[in-house]
C-alpha positions as CSV (number, residue, x, y, z in Angstrom):
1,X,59.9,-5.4,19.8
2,X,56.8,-6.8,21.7
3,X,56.1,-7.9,24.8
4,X,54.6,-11.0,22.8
5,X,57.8,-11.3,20.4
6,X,60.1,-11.9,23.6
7,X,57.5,-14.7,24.7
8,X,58.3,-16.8,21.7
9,X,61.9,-17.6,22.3
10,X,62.0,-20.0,25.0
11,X,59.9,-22.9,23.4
12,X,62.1,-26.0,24.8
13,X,64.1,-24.1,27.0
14,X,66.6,-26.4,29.1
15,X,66.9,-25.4,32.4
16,X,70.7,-26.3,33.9
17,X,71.6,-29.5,35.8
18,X,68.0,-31.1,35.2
19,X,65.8,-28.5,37.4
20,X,62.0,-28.2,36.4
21,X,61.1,-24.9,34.9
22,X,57.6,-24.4,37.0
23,X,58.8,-26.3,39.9
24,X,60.2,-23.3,42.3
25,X,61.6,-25.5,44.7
26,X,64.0,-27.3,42.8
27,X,65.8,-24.0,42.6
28,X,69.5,-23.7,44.6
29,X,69.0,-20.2,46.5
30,X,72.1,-21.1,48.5
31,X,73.4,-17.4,48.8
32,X,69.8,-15.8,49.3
33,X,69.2,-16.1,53.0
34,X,65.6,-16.2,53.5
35,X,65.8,-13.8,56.8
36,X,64.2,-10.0,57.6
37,X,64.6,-6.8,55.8
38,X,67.3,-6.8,52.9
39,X,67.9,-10.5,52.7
40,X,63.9,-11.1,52.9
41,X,63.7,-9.1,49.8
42,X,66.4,-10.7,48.3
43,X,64.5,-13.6,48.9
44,X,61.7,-12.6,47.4
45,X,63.6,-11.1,44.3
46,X,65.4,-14.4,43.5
47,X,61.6,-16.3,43.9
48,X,60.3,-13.5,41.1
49,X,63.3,-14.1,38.9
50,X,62.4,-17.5,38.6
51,X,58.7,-17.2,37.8
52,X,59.7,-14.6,35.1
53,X,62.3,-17.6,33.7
54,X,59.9,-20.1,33.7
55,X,57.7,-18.3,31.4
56,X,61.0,-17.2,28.6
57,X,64.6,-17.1,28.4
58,X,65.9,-13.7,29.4
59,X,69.2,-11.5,29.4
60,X,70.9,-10.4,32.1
61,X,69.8,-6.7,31.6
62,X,66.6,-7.4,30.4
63,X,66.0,-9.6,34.2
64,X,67.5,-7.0,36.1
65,X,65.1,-4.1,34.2
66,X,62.1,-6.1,35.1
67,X,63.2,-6.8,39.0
68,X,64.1,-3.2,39.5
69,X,60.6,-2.2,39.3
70,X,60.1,-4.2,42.8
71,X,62.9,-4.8,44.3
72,X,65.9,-2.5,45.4
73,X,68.9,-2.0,43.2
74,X,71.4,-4.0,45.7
75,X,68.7,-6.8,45.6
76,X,68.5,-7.3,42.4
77,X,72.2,-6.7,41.9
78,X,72.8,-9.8,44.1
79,X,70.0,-12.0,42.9
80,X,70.8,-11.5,39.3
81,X,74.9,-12.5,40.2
82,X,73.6,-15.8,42.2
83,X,71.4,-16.8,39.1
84,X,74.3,-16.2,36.3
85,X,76.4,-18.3,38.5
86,X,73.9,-21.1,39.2
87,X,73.2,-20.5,34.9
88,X,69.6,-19.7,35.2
89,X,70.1,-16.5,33.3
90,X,72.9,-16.8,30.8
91,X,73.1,-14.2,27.6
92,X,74.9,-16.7,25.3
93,X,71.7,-18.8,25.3
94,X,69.7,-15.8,25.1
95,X,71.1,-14.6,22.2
96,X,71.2,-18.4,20.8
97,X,67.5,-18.1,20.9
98,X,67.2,-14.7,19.7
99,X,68.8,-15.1,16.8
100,X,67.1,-18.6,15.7
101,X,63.9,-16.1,16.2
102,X,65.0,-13.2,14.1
103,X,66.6,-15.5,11.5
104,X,63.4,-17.4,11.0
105,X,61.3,-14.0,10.6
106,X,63.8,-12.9,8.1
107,X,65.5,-10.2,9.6
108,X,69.1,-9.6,8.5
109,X,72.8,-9.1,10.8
110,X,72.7,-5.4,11.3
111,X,68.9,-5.2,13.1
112,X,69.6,-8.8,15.0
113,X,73.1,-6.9,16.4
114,X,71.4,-3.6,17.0
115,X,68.5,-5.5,19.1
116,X,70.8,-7.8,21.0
117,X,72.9,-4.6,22.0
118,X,70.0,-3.2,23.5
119,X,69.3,-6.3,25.2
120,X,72.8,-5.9,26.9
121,X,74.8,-8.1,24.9
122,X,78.3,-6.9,23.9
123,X,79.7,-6.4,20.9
124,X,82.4,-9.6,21.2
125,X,79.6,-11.6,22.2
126,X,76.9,-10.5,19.3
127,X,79.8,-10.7,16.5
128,X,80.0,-14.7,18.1
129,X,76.4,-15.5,17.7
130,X,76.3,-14.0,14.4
131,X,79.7,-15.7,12.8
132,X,77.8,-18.9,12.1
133,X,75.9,-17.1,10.0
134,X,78.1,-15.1,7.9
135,X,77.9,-17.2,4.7
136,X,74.3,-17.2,4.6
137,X,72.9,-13.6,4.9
138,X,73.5,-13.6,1.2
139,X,70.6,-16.8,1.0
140,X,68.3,-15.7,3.9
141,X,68.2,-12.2,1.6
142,X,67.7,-13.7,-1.6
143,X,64.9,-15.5,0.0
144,X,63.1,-12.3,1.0
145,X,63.3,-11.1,-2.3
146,X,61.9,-13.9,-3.7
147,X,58.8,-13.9,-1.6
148,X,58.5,-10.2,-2.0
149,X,59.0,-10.1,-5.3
150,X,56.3,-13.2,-6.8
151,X,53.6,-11.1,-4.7
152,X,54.0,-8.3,-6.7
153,X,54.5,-9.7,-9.8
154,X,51.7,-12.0,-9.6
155,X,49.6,-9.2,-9.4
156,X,51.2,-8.0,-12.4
157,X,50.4,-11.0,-14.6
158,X,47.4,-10.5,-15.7
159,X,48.1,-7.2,-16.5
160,X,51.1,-7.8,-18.5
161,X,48.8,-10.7,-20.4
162,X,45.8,-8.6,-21.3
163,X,48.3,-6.0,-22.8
164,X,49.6,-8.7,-24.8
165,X,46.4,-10.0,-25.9
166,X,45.5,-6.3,-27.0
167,X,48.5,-6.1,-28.4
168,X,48.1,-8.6,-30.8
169,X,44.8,-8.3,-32.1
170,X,45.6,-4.1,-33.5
171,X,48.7,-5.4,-34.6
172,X,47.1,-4.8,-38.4
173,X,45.4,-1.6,-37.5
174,X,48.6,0.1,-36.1
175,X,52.1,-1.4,-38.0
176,X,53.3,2.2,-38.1
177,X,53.5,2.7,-34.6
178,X,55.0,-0.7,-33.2
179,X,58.7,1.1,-33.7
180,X,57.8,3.7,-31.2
181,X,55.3,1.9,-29.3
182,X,57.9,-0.7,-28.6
183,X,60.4,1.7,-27.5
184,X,57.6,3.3,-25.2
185,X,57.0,-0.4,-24.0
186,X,60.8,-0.5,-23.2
187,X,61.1,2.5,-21.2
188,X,58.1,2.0,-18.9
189,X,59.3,-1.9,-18.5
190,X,62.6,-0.2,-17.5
191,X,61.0,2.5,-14.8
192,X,59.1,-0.4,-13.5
193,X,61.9,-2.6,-12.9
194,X,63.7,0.4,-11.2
195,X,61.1,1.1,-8.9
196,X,60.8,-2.4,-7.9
197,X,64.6,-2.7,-6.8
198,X,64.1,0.4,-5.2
199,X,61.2,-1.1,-3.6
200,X,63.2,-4.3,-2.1
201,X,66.3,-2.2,-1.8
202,X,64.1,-0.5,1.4
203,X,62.3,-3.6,2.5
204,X,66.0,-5.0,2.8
205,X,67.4,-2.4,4.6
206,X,64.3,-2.1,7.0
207,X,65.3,-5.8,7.2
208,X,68.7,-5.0,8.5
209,X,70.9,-6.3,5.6
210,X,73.8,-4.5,4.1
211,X,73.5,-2.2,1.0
212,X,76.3,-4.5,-0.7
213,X,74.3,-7.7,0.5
214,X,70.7,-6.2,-0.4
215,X,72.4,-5.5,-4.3
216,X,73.5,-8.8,-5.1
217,X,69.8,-10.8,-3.6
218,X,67.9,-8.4,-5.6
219,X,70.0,-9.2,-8.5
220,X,69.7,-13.0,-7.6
221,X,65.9,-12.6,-6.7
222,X,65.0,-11.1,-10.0
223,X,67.0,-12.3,-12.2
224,X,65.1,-16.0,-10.8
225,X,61.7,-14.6,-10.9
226,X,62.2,-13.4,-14.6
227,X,63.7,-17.0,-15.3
228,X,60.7,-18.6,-13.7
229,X,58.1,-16.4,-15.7
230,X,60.1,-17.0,-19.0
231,X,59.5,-20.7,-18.7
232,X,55.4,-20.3,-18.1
């Protein structure tokens, strides 16, 4: 995932007990002493954390990863505790966001889950933010088929029509050979259709839905397209 991907989940972020996101001094730092050596860099550590906040939500792993690369490991350690407790950095809301995110872009439960793991989220947590979604990975799929599938098939269209068209104009020059031409027809309809739910079967599971999820949407999805062309 990108840099750039992170950066758009914290439009109309709410920062806790009405503090100003870009205003630095509104910030409690009760805790970070603002003294020499170790509690100067803590200091310093808590200031960064809250530029880096102002700019996107964040979870706790990923605040700490980015703080390590400046400040020591006890520094960060105790900046990063202050700022859970004061609910700058919260992975609930993290995840809240992440998920709105992936959901929107169409990505299923299983590469949401994987992502927020590596974000630090545990698995109690993740199988929470997901729940409210369980009864709708079914729709969000069959959406993705849909919009897959009318791209392809509109390309198809006018291929299918001018075979038609040619079709019926030898219709008197060839009578013998509509039996087995029509079977022929059938078979090649058939591979086609195959290779297409293959096709969508992988774009799903790239997707991160289930196999058993991913079956029934492209059943849904096609079966909906075909329905749609049969009434043009």
């Amino acid at each position: 995932m990108s840099h750039q991907d992170d950066d758009d989940l914290l439009s109309g972020r709410r920062w806790p007990k009405g503090d100003q996101r870009n205003d630095r001094r509104s910030v409690n730092v009760k805790g970070i002493s603002q003294g020499n050596g170790n509690q100067g860099s803590e200091a310093k550590c808590f200031a960064a954390a809250v530029r880096l906040l102002a700019g996107r939500e964040y979870s706790v792993k990923e605040l700490a990863a980015k703080l390590v690369r400046r400040f020591s490991a006890d520094a960060v350690a105790n900046v990063v505790a202050e700022m859970q407790s004061q609910g700058y950095v919260c992975n609930t809301r993290y995840g809240e966001a992440f998920c709105r995110s992936r959901i929107a872009r169409g990505y299923g439960p299983v590469f949401i889950a994987r992502e927020l793991e590596q974000k630090g989220l545990d698995l109690e947590l993740i199988d929470a933010l997901l729940q409210p979604h369980e009864d709708r990975w079914l729709e969000y799929a069959v959406g993705q088929v849909e919009k897959k599938a009318s791209r392809g098939r509109s390309r198809g269209a006018l291929f299918d029509h001018a075979s038609a068209a040619d079709s019926e104009s030898d219709d008197a020059e060839n009578l013998e050979c509509d039996e087995a031409g029509s079977a022929d027809q059938r078979r090649e309809a058939w591979q086609r259709d195959q290779k297409e739910r293959g096709r969508l079967a992988r774009f799903l599971a790239r997707r991160g839905f289930s196999g058993a999820t991913a079956s029934r949407a492209i059943k849904i999805g096609l079966s909906g397209q075909q329905q749609n062309d049969d009434e043009c």
